[in-house]
C-alpha positions in Angstrom: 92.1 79.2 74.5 93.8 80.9 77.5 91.7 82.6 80.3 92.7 86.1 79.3 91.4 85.7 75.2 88.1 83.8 77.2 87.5 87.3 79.3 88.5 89.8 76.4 86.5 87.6 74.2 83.0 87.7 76.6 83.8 91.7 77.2 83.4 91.8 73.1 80.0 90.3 72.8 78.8 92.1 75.9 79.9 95.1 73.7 78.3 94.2 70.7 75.2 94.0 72.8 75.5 97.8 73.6 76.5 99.2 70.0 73.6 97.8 68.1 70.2 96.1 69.8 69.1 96.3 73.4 70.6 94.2 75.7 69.8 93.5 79.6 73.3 94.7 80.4 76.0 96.8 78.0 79.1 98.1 78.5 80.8 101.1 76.1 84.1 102.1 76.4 86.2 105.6 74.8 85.9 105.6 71.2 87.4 107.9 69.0 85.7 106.1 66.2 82.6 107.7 66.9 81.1 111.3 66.6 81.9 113.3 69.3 79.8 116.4 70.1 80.3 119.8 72.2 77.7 121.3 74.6 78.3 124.1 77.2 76.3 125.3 79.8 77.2 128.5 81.3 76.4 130.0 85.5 77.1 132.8 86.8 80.1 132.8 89.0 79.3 133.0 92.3 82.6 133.5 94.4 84.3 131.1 92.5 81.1 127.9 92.7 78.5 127.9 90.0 75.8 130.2 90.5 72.5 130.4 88.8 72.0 129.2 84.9 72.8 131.5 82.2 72.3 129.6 78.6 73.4 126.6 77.3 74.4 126.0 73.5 76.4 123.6 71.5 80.4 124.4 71.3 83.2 123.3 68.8 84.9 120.4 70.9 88.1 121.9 70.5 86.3 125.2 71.4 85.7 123.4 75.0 89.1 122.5 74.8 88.8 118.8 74.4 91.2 117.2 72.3 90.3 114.3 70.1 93.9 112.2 69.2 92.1 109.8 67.0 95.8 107.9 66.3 96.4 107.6 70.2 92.5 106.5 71.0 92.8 109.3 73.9 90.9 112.8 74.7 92.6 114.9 76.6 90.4 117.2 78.6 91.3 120.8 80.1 89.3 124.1 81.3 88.0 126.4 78.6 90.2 129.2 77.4 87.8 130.3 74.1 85.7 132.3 76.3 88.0 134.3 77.9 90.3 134.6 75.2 87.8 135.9 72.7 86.1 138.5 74.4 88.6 140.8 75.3 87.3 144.1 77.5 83.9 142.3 78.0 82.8 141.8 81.9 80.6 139.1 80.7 83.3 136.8 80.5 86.2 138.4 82.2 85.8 140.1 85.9 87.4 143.2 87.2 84.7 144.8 84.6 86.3 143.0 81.3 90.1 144.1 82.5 90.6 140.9 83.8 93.1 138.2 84.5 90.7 135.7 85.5 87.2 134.6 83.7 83.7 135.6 84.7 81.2 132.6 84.2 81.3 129.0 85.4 81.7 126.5 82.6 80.4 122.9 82.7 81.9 121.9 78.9 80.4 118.6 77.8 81.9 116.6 75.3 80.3 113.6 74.6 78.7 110.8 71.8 75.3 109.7 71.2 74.0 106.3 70.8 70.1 106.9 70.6 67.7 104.6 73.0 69.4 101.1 72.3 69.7 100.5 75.6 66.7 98.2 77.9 68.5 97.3 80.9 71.6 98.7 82.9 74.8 100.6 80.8 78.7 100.7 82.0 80.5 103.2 80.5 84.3 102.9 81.1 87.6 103.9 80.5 90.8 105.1 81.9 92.6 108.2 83.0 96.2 108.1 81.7 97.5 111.3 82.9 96.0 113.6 85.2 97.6 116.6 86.2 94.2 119.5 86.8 93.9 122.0 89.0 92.0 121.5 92.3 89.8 124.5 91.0 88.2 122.5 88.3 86.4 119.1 88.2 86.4 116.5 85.6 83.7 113.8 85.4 82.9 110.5 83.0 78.9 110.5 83.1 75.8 108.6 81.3 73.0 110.7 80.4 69.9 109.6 78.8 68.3 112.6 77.3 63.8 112.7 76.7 63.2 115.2 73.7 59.4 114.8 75.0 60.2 116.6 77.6 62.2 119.9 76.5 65.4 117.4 76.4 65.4 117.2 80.3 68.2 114.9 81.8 65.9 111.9 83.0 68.8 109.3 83.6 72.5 110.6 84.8 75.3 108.7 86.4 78.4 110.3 87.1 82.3 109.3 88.0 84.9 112.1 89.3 88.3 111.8 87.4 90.8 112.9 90.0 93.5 110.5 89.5 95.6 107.9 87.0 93.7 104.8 86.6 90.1 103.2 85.1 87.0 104.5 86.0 83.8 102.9 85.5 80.1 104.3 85.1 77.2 102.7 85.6 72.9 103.3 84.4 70.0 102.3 85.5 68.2 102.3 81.8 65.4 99.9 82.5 62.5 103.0 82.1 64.2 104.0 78.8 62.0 105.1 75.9 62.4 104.9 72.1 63.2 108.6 72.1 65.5 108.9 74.6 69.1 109.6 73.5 71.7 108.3 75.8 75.1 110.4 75.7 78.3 108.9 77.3 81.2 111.4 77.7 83.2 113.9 80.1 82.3 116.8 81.9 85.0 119.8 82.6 83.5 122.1 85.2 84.9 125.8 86.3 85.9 129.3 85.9 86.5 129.7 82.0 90.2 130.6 82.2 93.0 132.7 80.9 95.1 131.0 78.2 98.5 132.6 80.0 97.5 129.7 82.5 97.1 126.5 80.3 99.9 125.0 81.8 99.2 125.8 85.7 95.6 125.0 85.5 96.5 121.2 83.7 94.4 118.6 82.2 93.0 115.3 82.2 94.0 112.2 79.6 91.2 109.6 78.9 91.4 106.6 76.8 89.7 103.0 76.7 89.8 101.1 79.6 93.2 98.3 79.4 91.2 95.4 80.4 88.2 95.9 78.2 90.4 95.9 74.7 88.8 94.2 71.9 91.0 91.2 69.3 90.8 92.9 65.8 91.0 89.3 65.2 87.5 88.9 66.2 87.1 90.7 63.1 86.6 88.0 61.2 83.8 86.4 63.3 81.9 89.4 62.2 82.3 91.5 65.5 85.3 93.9 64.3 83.2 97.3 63.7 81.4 96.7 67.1 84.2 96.2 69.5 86.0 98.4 71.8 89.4 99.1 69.9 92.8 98.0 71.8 95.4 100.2 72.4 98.8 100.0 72.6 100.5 100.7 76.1 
């Protein structure tokens, strides 16, 4: 065997070690394979920043706007248009008292999958940014999360990356404290003022897909390892 297949072949069974039991140290990558969920949280917008907390609730992903391309392994990630675009005449969501052009609330969309408290020791999540072309008015982020349901689902773990250019990103948790009940998320966060759909195309977006270097072999299938590794992608 060469060195490369040796590498890609030890990423796997670290990988397997994430999907299934606990393991002392895991690494996830993107997945389109797996079920992704929506969540917003919504501030008041305070001169353009976040201000204080409004409500939070679960959104459609595409609602978000996060785009799933389960053929192409990739999410593409962009501000949220829904909120504006839905509620014409309403100042909650639109300033200059519901007239408009610009949105009224900040938006932090989360889109994101769950893997349930099968993690003991530390987590990487990674992945890449193939195109990246947002506004400097918005922010995207790759986080961790680990989520107690104990506790009114309070955010007891996070970790967080800021996408702001091409290339892999990498995101790493401290899970060693983790609980049976904890849910640990993985996923992107698009933060901002929820926008007008005339500006989809000035305001830009952000590409994500699994990290080059961390491909699984489908030929590992056969070992037994094929519905637990981190699917390749063509370049």
């Amino acid at each position: 065997m060469n060195k490369n297949f040796l590498t890609l072949l030890a990423v796997a069974f670290v990988a397997v070690g994430s999907s299934t039991t606990a393991s002392a140290q895991s690494v996830v990558g993107v997945d389109l394979s797996r079920t992704w969920t929506g969540y917003m949280n919504v501030f008041e917008n305070s001169g353009g920043s976040k201000g204080a907390y409004v409500f939070g609730s679960g959104w459609a992903v595409s609602d978000l706007k996060s785009t799933l391309n389960v053929g192409a392994g990739s999410i593409l990630l962009q501000p949220n248009f829904n909120a504006y675009e839905n509620n014409p005449g309403d100042a909650f969501w639109r300033n200059n008292g519901g007239a408009g052009p610009l949105g009224n609330k900040w938006m932090d969309a989360n889109t994101f999958t769950e893997y349930g408290s099968v993690f003991s020791g530390s987590l990487t999540f990674t992945g890449a940014v193939s195109a990246y072309s947002l506004s400097p008015d918005y922010t995207a982020t790759a986080f961790i999360r680990a989520l107690d349901p104990n506790a009114g689902y309070a955010t007891v773990v996070e970790s967080t990356d800021v996408l702001s250019a091409t290339g892999s990103f990498s995101v790493g948790a401290d899970l060693s404290a983790s609980q049976p009940s904890w849910i640990i998320q993985t996923g992107f966060q698009m933060s901002g003022i929820n926008a007008n759909p005339a500006n989809v195309v000035a305001l830009g977006s952000v590409t994500v897909v699994p990290e080059p270097s961390t491909y699984a072999l489908l030929a590992l299938g056969g070992l037994g390892l094929g519905a637990h590794l981190l699917r390749r992608r063509r370049a």
